[in-house]
C-alpha positions as CSV (number, residue, x, y, z in Angstrom):
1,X,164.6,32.0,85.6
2,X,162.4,29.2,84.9
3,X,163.5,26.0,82.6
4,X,162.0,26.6,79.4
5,X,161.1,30.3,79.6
6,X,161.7,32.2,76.3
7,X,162.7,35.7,75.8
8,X,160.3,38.1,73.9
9,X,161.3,41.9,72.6
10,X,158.2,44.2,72.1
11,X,158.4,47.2,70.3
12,X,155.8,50.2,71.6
13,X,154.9,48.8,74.5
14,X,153.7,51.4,76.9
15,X,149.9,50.5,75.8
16,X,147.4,49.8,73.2
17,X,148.1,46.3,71.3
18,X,151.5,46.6,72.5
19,X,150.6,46.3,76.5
20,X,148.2,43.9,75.6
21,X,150.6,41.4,73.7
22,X,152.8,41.4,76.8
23,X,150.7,41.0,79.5
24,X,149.4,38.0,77.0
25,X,152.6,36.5,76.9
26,X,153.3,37.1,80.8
27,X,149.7,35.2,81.8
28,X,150.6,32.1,79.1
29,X,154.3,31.7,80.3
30,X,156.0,30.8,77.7
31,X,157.6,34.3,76.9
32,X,158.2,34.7,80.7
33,X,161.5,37.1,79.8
34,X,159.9,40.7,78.0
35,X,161.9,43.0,77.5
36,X,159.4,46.3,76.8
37,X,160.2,49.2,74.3
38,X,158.5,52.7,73.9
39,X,160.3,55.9,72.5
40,X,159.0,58.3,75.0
41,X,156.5,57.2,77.8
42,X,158.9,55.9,80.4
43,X,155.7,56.0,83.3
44,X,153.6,54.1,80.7
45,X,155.7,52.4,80.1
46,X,156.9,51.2,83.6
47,X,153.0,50.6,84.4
48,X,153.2,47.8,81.7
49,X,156.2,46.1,83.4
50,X,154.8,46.1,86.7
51,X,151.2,44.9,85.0
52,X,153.0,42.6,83.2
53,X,155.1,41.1,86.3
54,X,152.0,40.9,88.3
55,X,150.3,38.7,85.2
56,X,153.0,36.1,85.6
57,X,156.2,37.3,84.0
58,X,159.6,36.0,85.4
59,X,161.5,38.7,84.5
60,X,159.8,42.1,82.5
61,X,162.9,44.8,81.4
62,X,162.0,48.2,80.6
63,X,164.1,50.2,78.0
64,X,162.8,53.9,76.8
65,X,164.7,54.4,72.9
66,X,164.0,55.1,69.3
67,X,163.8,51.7,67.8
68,X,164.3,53.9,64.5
69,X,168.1,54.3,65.8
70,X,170.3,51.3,65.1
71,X,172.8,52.2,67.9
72,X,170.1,51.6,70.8
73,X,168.8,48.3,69.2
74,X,172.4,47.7,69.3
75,X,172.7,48.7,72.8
76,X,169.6,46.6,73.8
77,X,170.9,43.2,72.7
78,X,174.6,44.1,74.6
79,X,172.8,44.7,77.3
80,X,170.0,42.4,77.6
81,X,170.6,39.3,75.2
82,X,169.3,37.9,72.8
83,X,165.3,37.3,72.0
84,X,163.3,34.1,71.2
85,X,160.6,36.3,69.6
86,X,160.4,40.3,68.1
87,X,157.3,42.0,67.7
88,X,158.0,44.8,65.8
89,X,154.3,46.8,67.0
90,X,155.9,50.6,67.0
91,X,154.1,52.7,64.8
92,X,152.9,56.5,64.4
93,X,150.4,57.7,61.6
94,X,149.9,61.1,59.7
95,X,147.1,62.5,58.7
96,X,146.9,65.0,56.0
97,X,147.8,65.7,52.6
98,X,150.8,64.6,51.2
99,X,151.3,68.0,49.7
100,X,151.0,69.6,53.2
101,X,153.7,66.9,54.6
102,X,156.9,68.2,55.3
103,X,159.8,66.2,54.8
104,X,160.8,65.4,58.4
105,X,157.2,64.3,58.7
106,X,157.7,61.3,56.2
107,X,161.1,60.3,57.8
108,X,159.9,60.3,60.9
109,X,156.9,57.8,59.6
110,X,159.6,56.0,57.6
111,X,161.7,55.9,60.8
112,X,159.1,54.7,63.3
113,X,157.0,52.3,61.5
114,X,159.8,50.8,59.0
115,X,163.2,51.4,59.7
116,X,162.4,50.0,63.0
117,X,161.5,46.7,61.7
118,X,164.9,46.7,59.7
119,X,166.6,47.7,62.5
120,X,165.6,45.0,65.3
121,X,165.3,41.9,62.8
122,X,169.0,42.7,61.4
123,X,170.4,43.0,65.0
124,X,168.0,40.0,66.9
125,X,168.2,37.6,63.6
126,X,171.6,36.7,64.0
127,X,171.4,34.8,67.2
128,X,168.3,32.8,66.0
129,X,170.0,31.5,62.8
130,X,173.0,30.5,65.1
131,X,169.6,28.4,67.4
132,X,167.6,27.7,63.8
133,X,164.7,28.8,66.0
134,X,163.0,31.9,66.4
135,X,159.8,34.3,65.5
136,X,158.9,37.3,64.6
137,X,156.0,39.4,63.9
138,X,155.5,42.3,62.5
139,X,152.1,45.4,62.8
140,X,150.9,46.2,59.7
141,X,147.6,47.5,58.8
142,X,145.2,47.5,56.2
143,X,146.4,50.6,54.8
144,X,149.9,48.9,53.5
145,X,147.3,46.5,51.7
146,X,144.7,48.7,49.6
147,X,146.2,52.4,50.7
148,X,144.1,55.3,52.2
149,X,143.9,58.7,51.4
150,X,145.7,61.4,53.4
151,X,147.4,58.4,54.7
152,X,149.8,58.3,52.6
153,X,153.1,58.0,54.8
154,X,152.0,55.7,56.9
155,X,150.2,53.3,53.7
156,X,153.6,53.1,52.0
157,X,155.5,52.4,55.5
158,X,152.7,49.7,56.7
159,X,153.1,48.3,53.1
160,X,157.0,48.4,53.0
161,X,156.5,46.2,56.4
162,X,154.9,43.6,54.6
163,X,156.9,43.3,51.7
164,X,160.1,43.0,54.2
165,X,157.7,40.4,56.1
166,X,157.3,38.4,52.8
167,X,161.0,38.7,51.5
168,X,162.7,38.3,55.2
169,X,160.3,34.8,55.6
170,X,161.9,33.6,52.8
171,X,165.7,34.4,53.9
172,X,165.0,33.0,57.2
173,X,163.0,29.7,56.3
174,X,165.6,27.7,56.0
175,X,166.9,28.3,59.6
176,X,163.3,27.7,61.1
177,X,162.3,31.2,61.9
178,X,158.8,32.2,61.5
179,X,158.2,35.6,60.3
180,X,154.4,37.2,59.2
181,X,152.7,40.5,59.8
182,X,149.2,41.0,61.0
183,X,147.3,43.2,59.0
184,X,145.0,45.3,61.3
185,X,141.8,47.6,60.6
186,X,140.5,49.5,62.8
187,X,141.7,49.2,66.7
188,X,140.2,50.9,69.4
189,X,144.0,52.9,70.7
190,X,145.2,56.1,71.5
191,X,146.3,56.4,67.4
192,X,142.6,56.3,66.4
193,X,142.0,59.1,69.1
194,X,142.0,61.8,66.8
195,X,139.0,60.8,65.0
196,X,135.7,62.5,66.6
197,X,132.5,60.1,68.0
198,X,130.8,61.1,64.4
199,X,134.1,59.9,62.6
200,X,133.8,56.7,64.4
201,X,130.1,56.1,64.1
202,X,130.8,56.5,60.6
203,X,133.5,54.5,60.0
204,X,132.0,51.8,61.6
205,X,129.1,51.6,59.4
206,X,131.7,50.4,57.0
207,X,133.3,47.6,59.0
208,X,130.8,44.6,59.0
209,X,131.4,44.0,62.5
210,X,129.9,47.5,63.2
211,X,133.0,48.1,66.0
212,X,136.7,48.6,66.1
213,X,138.6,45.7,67.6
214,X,139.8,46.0,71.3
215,X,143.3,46.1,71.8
216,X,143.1,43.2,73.7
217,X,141.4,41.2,70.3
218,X,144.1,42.4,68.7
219,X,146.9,41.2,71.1
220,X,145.2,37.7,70.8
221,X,145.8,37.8,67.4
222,X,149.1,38.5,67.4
223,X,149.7,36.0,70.4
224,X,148.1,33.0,68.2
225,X,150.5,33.7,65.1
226,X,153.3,33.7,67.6
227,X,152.0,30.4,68.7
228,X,151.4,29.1,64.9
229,X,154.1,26.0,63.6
230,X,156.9,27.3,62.0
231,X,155.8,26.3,59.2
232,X,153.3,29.0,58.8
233,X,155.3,31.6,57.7
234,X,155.6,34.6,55.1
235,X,151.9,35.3,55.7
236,X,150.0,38.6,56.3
237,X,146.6,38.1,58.1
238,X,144.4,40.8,58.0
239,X,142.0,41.2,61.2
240,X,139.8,43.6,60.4
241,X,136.3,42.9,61.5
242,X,135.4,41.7,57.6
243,X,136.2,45.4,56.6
244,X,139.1,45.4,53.5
């Protein structure tokens, strides 16, 4: 491994904004160690570790678990080591009425797009404290900042994300570890696939921009506030095309 090279843990990594923030980090270098998580796409999965490893990466692990489980977070530091950075991008939406919801439906949302986020930072933090250096970054959306009908699940999960962001960048501050969530609106991945070409012509009327944001945009979001002084911390920045 090269002198210098950090280690970087990405949650839902088998695509969208997930494959894009590690093949980011591969081409810049100094995340050269990824280790890449998705819950269920192993071949996706396994395409983003050989992209990723052909961008530059030094060394690119792929491990297929439910980040929602604490026991395979567990299982990912004793068996890999610990991380410089987290990016905690796993997520899964519901659409419908909160009346028609079931409630497996909300823990599963609670699970995926939460309880994920609790379980990596209390299993990675520890080693950073013991460094007083580390970062993390959390996916939030727009929805956990104004809420969104039929949307409800997933509002209240992207808006527990950044109250944890805001409380956790406060516990961690004094050991120099950077923690903020970006904010998203609208990003052109397989979660926004359910909407039909007249729901998106529509919904882009609203967003000054006039377009969702590529998944590669959004990755170079995320990439910069990884790359942001410590000092910057606590923060939620929305990137949403001047939408919200």
């Amino acid at each position: 491994m090269r002198t210098g090279v950090k280690t970087c843990l990405i949650t839902g990594a088998s695509r969208g904004i997930g494959r894009e923030t590690a093949l980011l980090l591969a081409e810049r270098g100094e995340y050269g160690r990824l280790i890449l998580n998705c819950r269920k796409n192993a071949a996706e999965l396994e395409e983003t570790r050989r992209l990723a490893l052909e961008a530059g990466a030094v060394e690119v692990i792929a491990s297929v678990g439910d980040v929602g489980d604490s026991a395979y977070v567990e299982s990912l530091l004793r068996e890999h080591g610990p991380a410089d950075a987290v990016v905690n991008n796993a997520g899964t939406a519901y659409f419908g009425l909160l009346t028609d919801m079931t409630p497996a439906e909300w823990d599963e949302i609670i699970r995926t797009d939460l309880t994920s986020v609790f379980n990596t930072c209390r299993v990675f933090v520890p080693d950073m404290v013991s460094k007083k250096a580390g970062r993390i970054l959390n996916i939030s959306s727009v929805w956990g900042l104004t809420g969104a009908s039929c949307e409800v699940a997933y509002s209240a999960a992207k808006a527990g994300v950044i109250g944890f962001t805001k409380a956790l960048a406060k516990e961690l501050a004094p050991s120099n570890i950077q923690v903020n969530a970006i904010a998203f609106g609208v990003v052109d991945t397989d979660m926004n696939g359910r909407l039909s070409d007249a729901e998106k012509a529509s919904l882009y009327e609203e967003i000054p921009m006039g377009r969702a944001a590529s998944a590669r945009e959004a990755a170079l979001a995320a990439v910069k506030l990884l790359e942001m002084p410590p000092y910057f911390t606590g923060e939620t920045v929305k990137v949403d095309g001047g939408w919200h």
